[in-house]
N, C-alpha and C positions, 0 to 999 in steps of 0.2 A: 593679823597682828604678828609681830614679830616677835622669835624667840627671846631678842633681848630683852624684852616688857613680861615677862614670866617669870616666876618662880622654880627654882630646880626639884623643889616638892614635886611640883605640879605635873612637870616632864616624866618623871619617877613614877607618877601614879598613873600617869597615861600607859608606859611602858608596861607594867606590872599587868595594866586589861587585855593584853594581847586576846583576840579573839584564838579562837581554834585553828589549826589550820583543815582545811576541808578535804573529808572523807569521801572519797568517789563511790556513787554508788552501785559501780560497776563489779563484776566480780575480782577478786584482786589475786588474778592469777600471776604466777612469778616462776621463771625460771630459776633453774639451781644457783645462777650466779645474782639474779635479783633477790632471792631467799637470802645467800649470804649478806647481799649488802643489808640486806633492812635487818637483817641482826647486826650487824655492824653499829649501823644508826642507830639503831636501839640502845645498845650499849655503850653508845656517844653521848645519846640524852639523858642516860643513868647515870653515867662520871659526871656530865653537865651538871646533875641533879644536885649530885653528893657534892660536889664544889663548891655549889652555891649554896645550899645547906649546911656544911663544913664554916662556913663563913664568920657564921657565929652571930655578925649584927646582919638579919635580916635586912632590915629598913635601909641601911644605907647599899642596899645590892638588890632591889627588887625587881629591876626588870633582867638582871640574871638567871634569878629566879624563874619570872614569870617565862623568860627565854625556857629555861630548862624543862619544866612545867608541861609547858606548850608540847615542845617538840617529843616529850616523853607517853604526854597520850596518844600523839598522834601514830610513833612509832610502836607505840604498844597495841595499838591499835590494828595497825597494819600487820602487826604479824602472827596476832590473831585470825585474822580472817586469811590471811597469803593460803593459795592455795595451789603446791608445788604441780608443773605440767611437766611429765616424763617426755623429755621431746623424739618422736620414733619419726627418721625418715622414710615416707610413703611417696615421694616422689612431687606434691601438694605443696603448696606454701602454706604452712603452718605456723604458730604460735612456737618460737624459740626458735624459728631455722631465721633462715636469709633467703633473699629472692633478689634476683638483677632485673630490672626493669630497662627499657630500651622506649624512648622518648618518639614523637614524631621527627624533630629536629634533629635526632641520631644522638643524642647525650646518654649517657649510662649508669645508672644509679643502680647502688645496692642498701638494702635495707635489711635490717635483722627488726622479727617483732617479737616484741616484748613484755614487761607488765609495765603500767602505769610509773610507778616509783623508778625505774630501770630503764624507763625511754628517754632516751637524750639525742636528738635529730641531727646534732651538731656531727655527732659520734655514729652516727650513719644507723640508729637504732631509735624505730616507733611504738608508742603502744599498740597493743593492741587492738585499744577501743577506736583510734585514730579512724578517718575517714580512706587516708592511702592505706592502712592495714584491711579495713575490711573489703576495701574492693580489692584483694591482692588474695586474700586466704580463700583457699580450696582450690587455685589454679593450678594449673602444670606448665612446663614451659611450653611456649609456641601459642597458647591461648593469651587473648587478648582482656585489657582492661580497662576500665575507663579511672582518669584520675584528674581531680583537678578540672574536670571537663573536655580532656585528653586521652583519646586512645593511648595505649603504652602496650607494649609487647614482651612477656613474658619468655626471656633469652637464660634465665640458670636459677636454681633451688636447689639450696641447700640445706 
């Protein structure tokens, strides 16, 4: 059916169920600069909160609302559980460092790992529950990986 043949009630009330967004139930480890960001967000989803409460007529703003709502458990959520990792260079690819990986093809990627909320791939940064994270941690350089279904050659760790 098409939105023309609805009602804007309707639209409104659909928005307002927003489900949860979902909790990973991995542990939710966070570097210092992931810990800031999710107080950040947190405090985004609180003004969010107070804005659309502030509003005054509920009903004609409910999926603001339910916007705000949403994203304020989720982040309250998260940083309750964040669980800060001192990152101590041991020479390892660990959880907060970087690692450069070196391809069969000869291409060279570096990767920082991360927490879950703080990985962004685009941005050259994985979680750490990721599949190229876990085959990467506890290496050194010169040791080898498998990735992708790809040897890869551990060439810097930082």
């Amino acid at each position: 059916m098409s939105v023309a043949f609805t009602r804007e009630e309707d639209l409104e009330a659909t928005a307002a169920d927003l489900p949860d967004r979902p909790i990973s139930p991995h542990p939710n480890l966070v570097t210092p600069a992931g810990l800031t960001a999710i107080e950040a967000a947190l405090a985004e989803a609180r003004a969010a909160w107070t804005a659309a409460q502030a509003k005054g007529d509920i009903e004609a703003d409910r999926t603001a609302m339910a916007r705000a709502t949403r994203d304020l458990r989720y982040w309250t959520a998260r940083r309750a559980s964040a669980q800060l990792v001192e990152i101590e260079a041991d020479g390892r690819v660990r959880f907060g460092g970087s690692v450069t990986i070196e391809r069969e093809d000869g291409r060279t990627q570096t990767w920082r790992i991360t927490g879950e909320d703080e990985a962004d791939p685009a941005a050259g940064s994985v979680s750490h529950v990721s599949p190229l994270a876990r085959a990467l941690i506890g290496k050194r350089v010169g040791d080898e990986a498998t990735v992708a279904g790809q040897a890869v050659d551990i060439v810097a760790v930082d």
